[in-house]
N, C-alpha and C positions, 0 to 999 in steps of 0.2 A: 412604877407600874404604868403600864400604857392604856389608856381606855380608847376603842376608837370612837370617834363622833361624826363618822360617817364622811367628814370633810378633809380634805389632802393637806395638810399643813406642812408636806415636806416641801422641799426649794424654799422654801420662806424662810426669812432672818426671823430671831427672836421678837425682834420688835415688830414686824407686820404682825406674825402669831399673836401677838399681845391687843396689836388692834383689833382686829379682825374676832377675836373672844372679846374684848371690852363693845364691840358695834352691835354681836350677836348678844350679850347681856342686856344693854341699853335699848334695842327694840323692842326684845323679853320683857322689860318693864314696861317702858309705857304701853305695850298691848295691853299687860295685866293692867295698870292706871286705866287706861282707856275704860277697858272692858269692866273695871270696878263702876267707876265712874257711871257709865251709861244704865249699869242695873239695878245701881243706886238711884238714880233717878226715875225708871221706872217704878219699880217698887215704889218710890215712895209718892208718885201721880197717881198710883193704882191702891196704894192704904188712903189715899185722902178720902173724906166725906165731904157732900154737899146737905144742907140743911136747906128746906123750903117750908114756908106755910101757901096749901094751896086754897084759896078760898070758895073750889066748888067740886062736886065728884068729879072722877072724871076715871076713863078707861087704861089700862096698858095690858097688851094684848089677850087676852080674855076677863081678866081681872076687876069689875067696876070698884072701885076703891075712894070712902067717903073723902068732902075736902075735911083739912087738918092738918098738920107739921107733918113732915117725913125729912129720916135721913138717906139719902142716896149714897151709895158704897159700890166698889166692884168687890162680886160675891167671892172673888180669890185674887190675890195678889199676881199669879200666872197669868188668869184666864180673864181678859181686860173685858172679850163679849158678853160676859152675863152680870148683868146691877144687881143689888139687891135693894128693895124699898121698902126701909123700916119706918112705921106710923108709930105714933106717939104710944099707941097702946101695944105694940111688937108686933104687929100684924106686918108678916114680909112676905113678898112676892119676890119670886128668883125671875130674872128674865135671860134667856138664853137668846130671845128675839131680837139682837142688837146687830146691825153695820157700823162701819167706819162710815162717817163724814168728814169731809176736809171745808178749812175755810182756808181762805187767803193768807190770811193771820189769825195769829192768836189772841181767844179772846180775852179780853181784861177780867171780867166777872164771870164767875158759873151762874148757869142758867140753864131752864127747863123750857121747853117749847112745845105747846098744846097745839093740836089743830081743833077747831072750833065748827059745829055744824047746828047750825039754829040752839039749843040750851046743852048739848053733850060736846063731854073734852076728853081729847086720844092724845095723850102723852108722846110725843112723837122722835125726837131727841133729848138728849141731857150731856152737856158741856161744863168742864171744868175749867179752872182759871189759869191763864197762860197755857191752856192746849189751843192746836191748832187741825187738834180731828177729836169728833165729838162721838157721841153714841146718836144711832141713828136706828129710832125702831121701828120695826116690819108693821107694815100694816095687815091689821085684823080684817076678816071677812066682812064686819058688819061697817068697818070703817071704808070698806072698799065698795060696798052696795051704798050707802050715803052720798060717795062719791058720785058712782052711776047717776043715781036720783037724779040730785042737785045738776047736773052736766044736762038732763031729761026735761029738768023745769024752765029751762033759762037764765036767769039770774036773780030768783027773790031775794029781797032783801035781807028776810029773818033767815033764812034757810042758807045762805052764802057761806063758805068758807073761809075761818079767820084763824092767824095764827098769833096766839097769846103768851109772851113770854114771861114767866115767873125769874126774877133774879135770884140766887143763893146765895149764903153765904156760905164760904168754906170752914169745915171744920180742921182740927188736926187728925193724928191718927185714934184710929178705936180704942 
């Protein structure tokens, strides 16, 4: 029985035919390797948790949320832009508000990164360990009118702009 497979195998000895099916197999696989490989490893930077105790309220995009432990998760193994932030008591906020951020490299520890305005904190990226693009959230209205201010007042000291890094630790998967 003859199947055709689209490709001219005539003029050719048995032996090129042989090759020529053994080169087109052996690509066939390691695509499939490849391509295991690479989804495996997403999936499983996208199941990991981040665990934080924050020691003050603080905001994410509309959200003000007391400080206390949360675990940080992406809300779907798919969809890498939206976290979810579960508090010790299951109080979770979905956040759809996320960018990519790159660093240069990848960072060794996950870690939270507040931006700081005289006594309020606006959650502002969250980085997991050995990534090298972070989550990077959209700035809120009210965080963006604080902005104006402070730029309005000149440089008070209490009122300045700080950015406060909480370290995590990584959990396994949920």
């Amino acid at each position: 029985m003859y199947v055709h497979t689209g490709r001219n195998y005539r003029g050719l000895n048995p032996k090129e035919k042989t090759m020529k099916k053994s080169r087109l197999i052996l690509g066939v696989a390691a695509l499939v390797l490849l391509l295991t490989a690479l989804d495996s490893q997403v999936f499983a930077q996208s199941d990991a948790q981040l665990e934080a105790r924050i020691p003050f309220n603080f905001t994410i995009c509309r959200e003000q949320l007391p400080a206390g432990k949360y675990t940080i998760k992406h809300a779907s193994s798919s969809v890498t832009h939206m976290l979810s932030i579960r508090s010790e008591d299951n109080r979770v906020v979905e956040l759809a508000c996320t960018n990519d951020v790159q660093s240069p490299k990848s960072v060794d520890e996950g870690k939270l990164i507040f931006n700081r305005y005289g006594e309020q904190y606006f959650l502002t990226e969250a980085w997991w360990p050995g990534d090298d693009i972070g989550h990077q959230i959209v700035k809120t209205e009210r965080e963006k009118t604080l902005i104006k201010e402070l730029s309005g007042t000149g440089s008070k000291q209490s009122k300045k702009q700080e950015r406060v890094i909480i370290k995590t630790g990584k959990l396994g998967k949920p």
